[in-house]
C-alpha positions in Angstrom: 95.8 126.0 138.7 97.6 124.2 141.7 97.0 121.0 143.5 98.6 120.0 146.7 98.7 116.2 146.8 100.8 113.8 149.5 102.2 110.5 147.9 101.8 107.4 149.8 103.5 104.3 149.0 99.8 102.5 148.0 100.0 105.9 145.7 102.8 104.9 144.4 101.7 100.8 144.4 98.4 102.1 142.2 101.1 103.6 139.6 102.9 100.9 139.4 99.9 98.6 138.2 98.7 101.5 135.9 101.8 101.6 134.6 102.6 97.2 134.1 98.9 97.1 132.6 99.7 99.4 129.4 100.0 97.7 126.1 97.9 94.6 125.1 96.3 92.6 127.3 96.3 89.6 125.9 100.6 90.1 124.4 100.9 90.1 128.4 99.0 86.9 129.2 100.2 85.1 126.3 104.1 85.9 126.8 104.7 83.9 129.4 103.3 80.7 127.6 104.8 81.1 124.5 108.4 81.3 126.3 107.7 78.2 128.3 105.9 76.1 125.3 109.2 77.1 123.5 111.6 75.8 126.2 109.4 72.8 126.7 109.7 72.0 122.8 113.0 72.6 122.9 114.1 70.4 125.9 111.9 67.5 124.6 114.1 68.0 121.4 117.4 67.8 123.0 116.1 64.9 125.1 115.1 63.1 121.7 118.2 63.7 120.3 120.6 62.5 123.0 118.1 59.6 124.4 117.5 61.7 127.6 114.3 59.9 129.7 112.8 62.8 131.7 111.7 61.8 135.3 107.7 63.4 135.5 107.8 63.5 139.5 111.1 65.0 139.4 110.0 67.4 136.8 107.5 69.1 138.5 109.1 69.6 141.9 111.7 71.1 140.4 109.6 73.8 138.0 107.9 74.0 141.4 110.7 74.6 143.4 112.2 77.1 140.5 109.2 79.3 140.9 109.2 79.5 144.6 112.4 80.9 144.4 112.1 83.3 141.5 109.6 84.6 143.2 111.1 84.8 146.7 114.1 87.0 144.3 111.7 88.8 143.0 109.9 90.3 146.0 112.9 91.3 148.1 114.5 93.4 145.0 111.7 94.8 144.4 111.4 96.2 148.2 114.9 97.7 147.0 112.9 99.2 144.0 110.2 101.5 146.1 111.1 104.6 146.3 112.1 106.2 150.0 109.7 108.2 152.0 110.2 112.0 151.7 112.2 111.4 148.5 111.6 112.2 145.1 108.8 110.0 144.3 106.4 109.9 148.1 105.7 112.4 150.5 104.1 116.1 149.9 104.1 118.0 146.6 102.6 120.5 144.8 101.6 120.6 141.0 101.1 123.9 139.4 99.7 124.1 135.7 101.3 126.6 133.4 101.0 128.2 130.2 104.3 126.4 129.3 104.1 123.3 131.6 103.6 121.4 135.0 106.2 122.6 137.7 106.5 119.7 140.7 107.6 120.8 143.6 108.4 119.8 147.1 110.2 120.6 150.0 113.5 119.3 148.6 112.8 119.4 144.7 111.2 121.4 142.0 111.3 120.0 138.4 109.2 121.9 135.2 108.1 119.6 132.4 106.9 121.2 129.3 103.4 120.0 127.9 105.0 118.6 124.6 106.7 116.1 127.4 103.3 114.8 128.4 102.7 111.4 126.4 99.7 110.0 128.2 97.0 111.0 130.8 95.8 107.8 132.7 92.9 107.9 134.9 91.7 105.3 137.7 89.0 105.9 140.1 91.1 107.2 142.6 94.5 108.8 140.6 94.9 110.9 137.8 98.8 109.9 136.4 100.2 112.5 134.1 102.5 109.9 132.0 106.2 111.7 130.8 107.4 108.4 129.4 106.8 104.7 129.3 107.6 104.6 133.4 107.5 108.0 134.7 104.8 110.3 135.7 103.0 112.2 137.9 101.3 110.0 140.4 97.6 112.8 141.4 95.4 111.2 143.8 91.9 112.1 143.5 91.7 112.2 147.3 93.5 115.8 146.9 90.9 118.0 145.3 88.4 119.4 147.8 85.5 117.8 145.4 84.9 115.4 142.2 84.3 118.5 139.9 87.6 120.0 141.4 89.4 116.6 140.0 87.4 116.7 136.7 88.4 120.6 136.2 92.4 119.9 136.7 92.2 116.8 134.4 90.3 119.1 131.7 92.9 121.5 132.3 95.7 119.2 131.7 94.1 117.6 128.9 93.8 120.8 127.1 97.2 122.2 127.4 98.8 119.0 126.6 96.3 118.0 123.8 97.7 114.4 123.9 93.9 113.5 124.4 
C-alpha cells in the first residue's frame, strides 16, 4: 500500500501540537504554577530573612516585562526550529507499507523504519502521525487519500502490522 502525501508547514504546525499535547493534561497545566508558587515562596523567604520590602507596582511590571520578552525569545528561535521547505521534513513524499516496515521517500531522501520502531499511531481529523519516538514521526494528512475509507484502510493497515494499537 502507498500514499503520496505533500507536507506543508500547517502539516507540520498540526504535528507539532499533537506532539506538545502527549502526556497528562493536567501535569502540563499544573507545571507551570508549581514552579512559580515555588519561586514566589522562596523569594518571600529570602526577603524575610534579610528584611527585604518588595515594591508591589514594581513587581508586576517587571514579571510583566519578563514575559514579554521570554516570549519575544521564544518565537524568533522557534522560526529557526521549522524545518526548510523541500527538506527532510515538508515538501512531497511517498509512504509505502511493507511486510517489514514503512519506506519514506522523496526526491532527495529515502529512509525504511521497521514496524517494531513504530511506538504510537495518533489520529486528528485531518492527519494520521505514525509516532517513531517521543518527537519524530510521520506527519500523513488525510487530505492525501482519494476518499475517507481510503484513509481508514491505510490506518488499519498500519495498525495491524505494527500492533502497537
Amino acid at each position: 500500500m502507498t500514499v503520496d502525501t505533500k507536507i506543508t508547514r500547517r502539516d507540520f504546525r498540526a504535528f507539532v501540537s499533537f506532539v506538545a499535547r502527549q502526556g497528562n493534561p493536567a501535569l502540563r497545566f499544573l507545571e507551570p504554577f508549581l514552579f512559580g508558587g515555588g519561586c514566589a515562596v522562596i523569594l518571600n523567604l529570602l526577603g524575610a530573612l534579610f528584611h527585604i520590602e518588595y515594591h508591589g507596582q514594581t513587581m508586576i511590571i517587571t514579571l510583566v516585562a519578563s514575559i514579554a520578552t521570554i516570549l519575544l525569545f521564544v518565537g524568533f528561535r522557534s522560526r529557526r526550529l521549522f524545518p526548510a521547505n523541500g527538506g527532510l521534513v515538508l515538501g512531497s513524499k511517498r509512504i509505502t507499507l511493507s511486510a517489514d516496515g514503512l519506506r519514506q521517500s522523496s526526491e532527495h531522501h529515502d529512509s525504511f523504519y521497521r514496524w517494531s520502531l513504530v511506538r504510537r499511531i495518533g489520529e486528528t481529523p485531518q492527519h494520521i502521525f505514525i509516532m517513531l519516538d517521543r518527537n519524530a514521526g510521520l506527519i500523513i494528512p488525510r487530505s492525501s487519500f482519494s476518499t475517507p475509507q481510503e484513509s481508514e484502510s491505510f490506518l488499519a493497515e498500519v495498525k495491524k502490522r505494527s500492533a502497537t494499537i
